[in-house]
N, C-alpha and C positions, 0 to 999 in steps of 0.2 A: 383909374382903378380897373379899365377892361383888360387889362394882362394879368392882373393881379390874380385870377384865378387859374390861369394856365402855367405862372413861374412855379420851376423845380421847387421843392422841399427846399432844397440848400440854400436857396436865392431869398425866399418866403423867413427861414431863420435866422438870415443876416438881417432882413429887414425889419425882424422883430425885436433882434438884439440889438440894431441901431434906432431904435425909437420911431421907424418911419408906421412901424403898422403894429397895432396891440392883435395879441390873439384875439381876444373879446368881437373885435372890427371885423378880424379874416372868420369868424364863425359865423358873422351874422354875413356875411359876404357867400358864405358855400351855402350856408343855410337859405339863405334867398335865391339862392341859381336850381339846389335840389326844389324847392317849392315852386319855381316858374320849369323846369326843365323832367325833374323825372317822373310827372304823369307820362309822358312822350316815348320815354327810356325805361324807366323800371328798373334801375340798375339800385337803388337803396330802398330796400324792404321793410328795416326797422329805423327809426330814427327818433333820440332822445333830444330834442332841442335843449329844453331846460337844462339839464347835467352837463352838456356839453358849452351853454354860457356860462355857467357856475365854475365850469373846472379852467375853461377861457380865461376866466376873472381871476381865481386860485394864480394859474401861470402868469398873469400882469402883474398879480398884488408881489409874487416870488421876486419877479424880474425888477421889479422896483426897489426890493427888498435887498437887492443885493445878491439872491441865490440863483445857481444855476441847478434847474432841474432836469438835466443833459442832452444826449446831442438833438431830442427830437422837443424842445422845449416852445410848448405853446400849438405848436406846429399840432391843425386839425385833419383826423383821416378817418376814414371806414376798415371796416373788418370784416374778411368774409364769413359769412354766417352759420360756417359752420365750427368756429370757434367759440365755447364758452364768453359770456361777456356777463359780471355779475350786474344782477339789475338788471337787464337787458336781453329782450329775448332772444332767444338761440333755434331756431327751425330748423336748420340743414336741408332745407325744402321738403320735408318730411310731415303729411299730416297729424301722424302720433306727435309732432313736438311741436304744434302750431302756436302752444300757450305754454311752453315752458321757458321760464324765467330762472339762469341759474342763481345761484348763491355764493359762485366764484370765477375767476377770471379762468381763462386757458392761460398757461405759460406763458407765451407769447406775447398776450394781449397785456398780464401782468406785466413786462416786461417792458412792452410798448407804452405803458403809464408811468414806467417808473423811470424811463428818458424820457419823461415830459409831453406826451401827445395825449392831444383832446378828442377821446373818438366820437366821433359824435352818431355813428349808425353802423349797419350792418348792411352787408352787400349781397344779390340775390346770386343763386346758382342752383345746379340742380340737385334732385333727392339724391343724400350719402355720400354727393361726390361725385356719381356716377355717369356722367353724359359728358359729351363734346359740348353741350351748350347749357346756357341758366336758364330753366323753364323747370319746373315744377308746379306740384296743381296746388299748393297752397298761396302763392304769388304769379303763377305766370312765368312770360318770358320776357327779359333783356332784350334791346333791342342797337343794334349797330349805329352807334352817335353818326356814323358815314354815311346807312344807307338803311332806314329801319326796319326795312322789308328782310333785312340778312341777319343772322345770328350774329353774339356777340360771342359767340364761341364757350367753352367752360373747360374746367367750372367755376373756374373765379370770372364769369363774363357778367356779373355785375358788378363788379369791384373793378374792371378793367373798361366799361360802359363811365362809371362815374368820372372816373380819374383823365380821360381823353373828354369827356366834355366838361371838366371844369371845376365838377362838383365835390370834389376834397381834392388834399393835396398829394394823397398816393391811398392806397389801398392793399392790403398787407393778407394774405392769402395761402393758399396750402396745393401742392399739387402731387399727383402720385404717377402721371404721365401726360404730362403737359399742360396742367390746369392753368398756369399760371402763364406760361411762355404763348398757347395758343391762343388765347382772349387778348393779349399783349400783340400778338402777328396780325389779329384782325382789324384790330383798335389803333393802330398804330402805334404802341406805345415801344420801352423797354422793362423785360420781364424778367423774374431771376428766379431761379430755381437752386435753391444752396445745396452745398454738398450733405450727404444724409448723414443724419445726427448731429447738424452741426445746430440746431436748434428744436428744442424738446417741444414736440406737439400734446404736451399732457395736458387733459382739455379740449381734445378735437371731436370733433363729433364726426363719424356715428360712433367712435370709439367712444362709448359712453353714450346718454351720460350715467352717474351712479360709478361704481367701482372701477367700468371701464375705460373710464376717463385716464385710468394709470397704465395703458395700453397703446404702444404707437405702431402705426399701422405702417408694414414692410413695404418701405419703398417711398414712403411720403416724406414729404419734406417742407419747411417755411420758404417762401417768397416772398415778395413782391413787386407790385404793377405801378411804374411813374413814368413820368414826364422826360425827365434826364437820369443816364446811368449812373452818375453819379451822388444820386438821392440814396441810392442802394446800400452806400458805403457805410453813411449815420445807421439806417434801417438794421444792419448786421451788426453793427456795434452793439444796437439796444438789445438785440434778440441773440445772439450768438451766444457761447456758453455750456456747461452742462448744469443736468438739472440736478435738482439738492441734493437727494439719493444718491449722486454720485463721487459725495466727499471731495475727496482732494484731488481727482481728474479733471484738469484742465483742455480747452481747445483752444486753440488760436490759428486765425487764416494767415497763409502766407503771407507776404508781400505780394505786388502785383509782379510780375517775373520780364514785363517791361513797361516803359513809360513813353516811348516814340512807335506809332508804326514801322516805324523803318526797322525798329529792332524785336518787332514781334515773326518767331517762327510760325506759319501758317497752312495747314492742311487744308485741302478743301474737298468736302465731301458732297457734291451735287445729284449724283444720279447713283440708282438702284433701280432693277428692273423690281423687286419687288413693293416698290412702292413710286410711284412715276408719279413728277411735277410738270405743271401746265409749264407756258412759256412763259407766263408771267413770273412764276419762281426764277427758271432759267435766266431772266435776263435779270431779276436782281444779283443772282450769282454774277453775273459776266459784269456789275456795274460795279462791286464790290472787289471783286479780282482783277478789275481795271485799276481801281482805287488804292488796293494795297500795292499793287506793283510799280505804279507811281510813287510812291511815297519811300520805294526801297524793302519794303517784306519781304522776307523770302518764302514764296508762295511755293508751296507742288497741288496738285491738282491730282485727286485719285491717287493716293501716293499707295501704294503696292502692300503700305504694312499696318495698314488699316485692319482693327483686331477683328473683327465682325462683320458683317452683313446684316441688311434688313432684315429678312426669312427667318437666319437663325437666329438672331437678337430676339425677336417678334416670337417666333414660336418655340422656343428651346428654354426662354428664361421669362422673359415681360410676362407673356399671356397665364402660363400656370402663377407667376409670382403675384400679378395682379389679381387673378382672381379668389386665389387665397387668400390675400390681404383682405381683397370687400366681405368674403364670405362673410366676415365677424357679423355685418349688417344683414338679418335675416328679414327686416320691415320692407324689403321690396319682393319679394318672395311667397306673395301673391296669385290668385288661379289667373287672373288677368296677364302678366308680364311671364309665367310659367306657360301658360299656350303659344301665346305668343313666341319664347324661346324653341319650343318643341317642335313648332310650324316651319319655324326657319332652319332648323337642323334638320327639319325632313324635305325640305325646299332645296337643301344645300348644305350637304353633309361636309362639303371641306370649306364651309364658311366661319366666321366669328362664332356661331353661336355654339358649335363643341367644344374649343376651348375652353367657353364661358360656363357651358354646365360641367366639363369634368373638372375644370378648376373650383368653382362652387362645394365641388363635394370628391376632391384630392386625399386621396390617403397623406398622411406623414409620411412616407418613405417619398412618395411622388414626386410633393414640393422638395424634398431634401436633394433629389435629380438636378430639379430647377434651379438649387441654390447651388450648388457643386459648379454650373453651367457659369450662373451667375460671378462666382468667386475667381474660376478661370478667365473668364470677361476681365473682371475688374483691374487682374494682375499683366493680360496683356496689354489695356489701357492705359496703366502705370509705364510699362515698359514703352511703350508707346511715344507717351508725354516726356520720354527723353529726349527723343529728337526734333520734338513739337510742343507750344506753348499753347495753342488753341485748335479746332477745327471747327472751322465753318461748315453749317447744313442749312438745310431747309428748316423751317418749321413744320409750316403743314404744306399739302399738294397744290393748294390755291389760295387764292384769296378768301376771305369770307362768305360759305353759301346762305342760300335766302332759309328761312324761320326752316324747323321741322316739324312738324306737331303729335310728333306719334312717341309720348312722354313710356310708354308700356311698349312699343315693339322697337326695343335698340340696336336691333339688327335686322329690320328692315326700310333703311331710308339710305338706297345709295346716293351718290352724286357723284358729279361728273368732271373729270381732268383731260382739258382741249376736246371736249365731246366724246369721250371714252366712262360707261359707266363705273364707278369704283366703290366698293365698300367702304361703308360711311364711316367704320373706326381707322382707316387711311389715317386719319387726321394724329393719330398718338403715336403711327410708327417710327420716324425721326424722332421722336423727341423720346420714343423710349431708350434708344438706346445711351442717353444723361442716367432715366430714371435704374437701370439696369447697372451699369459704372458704378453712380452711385457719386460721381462728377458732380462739379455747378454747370450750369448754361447760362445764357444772358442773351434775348432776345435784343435784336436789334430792327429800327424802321427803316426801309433802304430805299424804297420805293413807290409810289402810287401803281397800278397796274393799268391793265385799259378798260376796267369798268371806273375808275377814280379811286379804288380800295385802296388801301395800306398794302403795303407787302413786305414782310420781314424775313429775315435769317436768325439764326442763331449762332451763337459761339460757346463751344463745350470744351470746357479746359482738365486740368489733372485735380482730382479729390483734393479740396484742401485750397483751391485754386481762386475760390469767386473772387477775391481783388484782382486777379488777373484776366478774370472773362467779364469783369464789369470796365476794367480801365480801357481793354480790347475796344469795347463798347461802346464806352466814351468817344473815344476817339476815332473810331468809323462815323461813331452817328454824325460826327461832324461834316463827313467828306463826303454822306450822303443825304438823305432827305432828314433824317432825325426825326424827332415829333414835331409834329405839324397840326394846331389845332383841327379840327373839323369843322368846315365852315359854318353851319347850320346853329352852332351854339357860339359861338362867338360873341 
């Protein structure tokens, strides 16, 4: 049974469908690894054991029965915790919501019940969404199953903490600029960021809770965090869709646009001076572009018709769009995290933290700039993904850095790429330019580096596209490191 907590979703559903393992057995099996393992990790914050044997037992007595309750049947996982869960409580790492239990599911989570998954907890990350890492002051922080002196990155880094050491079988998540793909880069896992709208966040928190729960915040989107890329494919089935409101509007993902490396066309986007990676990214790029040009891709490298740049991705569209998105959450908005912002803007006026207050408090016409920026983006990405099926980037600048602790001043904790100090939101400039598109991505594990960390890439394909930057995925993760448990929970 000691693999038994590290096999894919897909691997775990065949085995349940062929009689070798009852859901009932693989509960009490994550349920005993979270009970010896995440005092250590901290990565599941709420956890219902009882409801989650009962609904175990429901999925066997089905399966016996004859019925199939779909593609994710039986099959147990976490939620990050900032989705509505009825019955179960919903924090978003938010004091105001330490005891709030809702009285209905998020979309999502609906949805993730009704292809058959037994949740059995909720995953930690930080207040609203808002940090590169899961620390908030109602739980604490997540800790790197690798190295637990290092972040496990956010804001799904306790849903990406659980799922790399063993303790569910994936972790199903939200991100609005790289929640899901950067705790996936650090953790080693693969991380999926779907294209936007292609699953309704009604139900997310801090949109909500109360009326605002019918509010989805611009630019966010469902994910999730597994083992094998190919876990993602059932994941999108159960969650994909539009929501009821929306009658007779149908979605549906492409196809994957290839099935061999050799016949996937490939961009590859490695360097920006506005945003610079150690040599550890570098040399997963070069192990990766080694990889696909053996196998026959047709690679270009910096290809000339690349729609964007860091700088202006980053400041023209992300940064005002992001921050009008969070404003809706005014629970951090506090004299504490307010000095702190003001300090840093007078510290460093051309740093993160102007963006962040005139985005907070953006006229309408302003944001309307930003989406104008935005819509031009998206149309030359389209245009783009003519001559290309995917583009490989970085994730983040490095590997996993160590804890931060300064939960109120988010812009001041730099860190450091090859010994050069860097601004610590570094971390969501790649990966904004998916959330900006409006694209899927699909993190991938390529690498250990030379502290032992994981080291990932990403692959960002055309709107519409995730079977095709998940199949990408598959298929790389083969020819390089893939996930690779950590050895420590083994």
């Amino acid at each position: 049974m000691s693999d038994v907590p590290f096999q894919s979703a897909v691997e775990q559903s065949r085995a349940l469908a062929a009689g070798e393992i009852s859901s009932r057995e693989l509960v009490e099996l994550y349920l005993e690894r979270i009970a010896v393992h995440n005092t250590t990790l901290n990565a599941v914050v709420t956890l219902d054991p009882e409801r989650a044997r009962r609904e175990a037992a429901e999925a066997d007595a089905a399966r016996a029965a004859g019925q199939d309750l779909g593609p994710l049947h039986g099959v147990p996982i976490t939620v990050k915790d900032s989705f509505e869960t009825a019955g179960m409580r919903t924090v978003c790492g938010r004091t105001d919501l330490k005891d709030y239990v809702p009285e209905q599911d998020a979309e999502p989570v609906k949805r993730l019940r009704t292809a058959g998954a037994v949740i059995m907890g909720k995953s930690n990350m930080p207040p609203g969404n808002q940090d590169v890492q899961a620390d908030n002051p109602v739980f604490g922080p997540s800790s790197n199953p690798w190295d637990t002196t290092r972040t496990s990155g956010g804001s799904a880094g306790g849903g990406a903490v659980a799922t790399a050491a063993g303790l569910t079988a994936f972790d199903f998540g939200s991100e609005i600029g790289g929640s899901t793909r950067i705790p996936s880069h650090f953790t080693g896992l693969y991380g999926h960021k779907s294209t936007l709208g292609s699953i309704p966040l009604i139900g997310h928190v801090p949109y909500g809770p109360g009326t605002g729960r019918w509010t989805e915040a611009d630019m966010a989107c469902g994910g999730a965090q597994v083992r094998d890329a190919r876990d993602l494919v059932p994941i999108l089935r159960a969650t994909v869709g539009t929501a009821d409101y929306d009658g007779g509007f149908s979605y549906t993902l492409a196809p994957p646009r290839a099935t061999k490396l050799s016949d996937f066309r490939v961009a590859v986007w490695g360097e920006d001076p506005a945003c610079p990676v150690d040599s550890d990214v570098t040399a997963a790029m070069d192990d990766a572009v080694t990889v696909l040009r053996a196998a026959g891709a047709k690679v270009t490298v910096q290809p000339a018709s690349l729609p964007v740049d860091i700088a202006t991705n980053h400041r023209k569209a992300f940064l005002p769009l992001l921050f009008g998105a969070l404003s809706y959450d005014r629970s951090g908005l506090t004299p504490a995290p307010n000095a702190a912002l003001l300090a840093r803007l007078v510290q460093n006026p051309r740093g993160d933290a102007g963006p962040a207050l005139r985005g907070t408090f953006q006229s309408h016409y302003q944001w309307l700039q930003a989406h104008v920026v935005r819509n031009e983006l998206r149309q030359r990405w389209f245009a783009f993904f003519q001559d290309f099926d995917v583009v490989i980037m970085p994730v983040a600048p490095t590997a996993a850095p160590a804890h931060h602790n300064k939960l109120i001043d988010r812009f001041g904790r730099p860190f450091e790429v090859d010994g050069v100090r860097r601004p610590y939101w570094d971390q969501v400039k790649w990966n904004a330019v998916a959330n900006v598109s409006g694209g899927p991505a699909t993190t991938i594990p390529v690498r250990k580096g030379r502290s032992g960390l994981p080291i990932g890439l990403q692959a960002m394909g055309p709107s519409g596209g995730d079977l095709t930057t998940i199949e990408f995925a598959a298929l790389l993760g083969r020819e390089v490191d893939g996930f690779v448990p950590p050895p420590a929970f083994v």
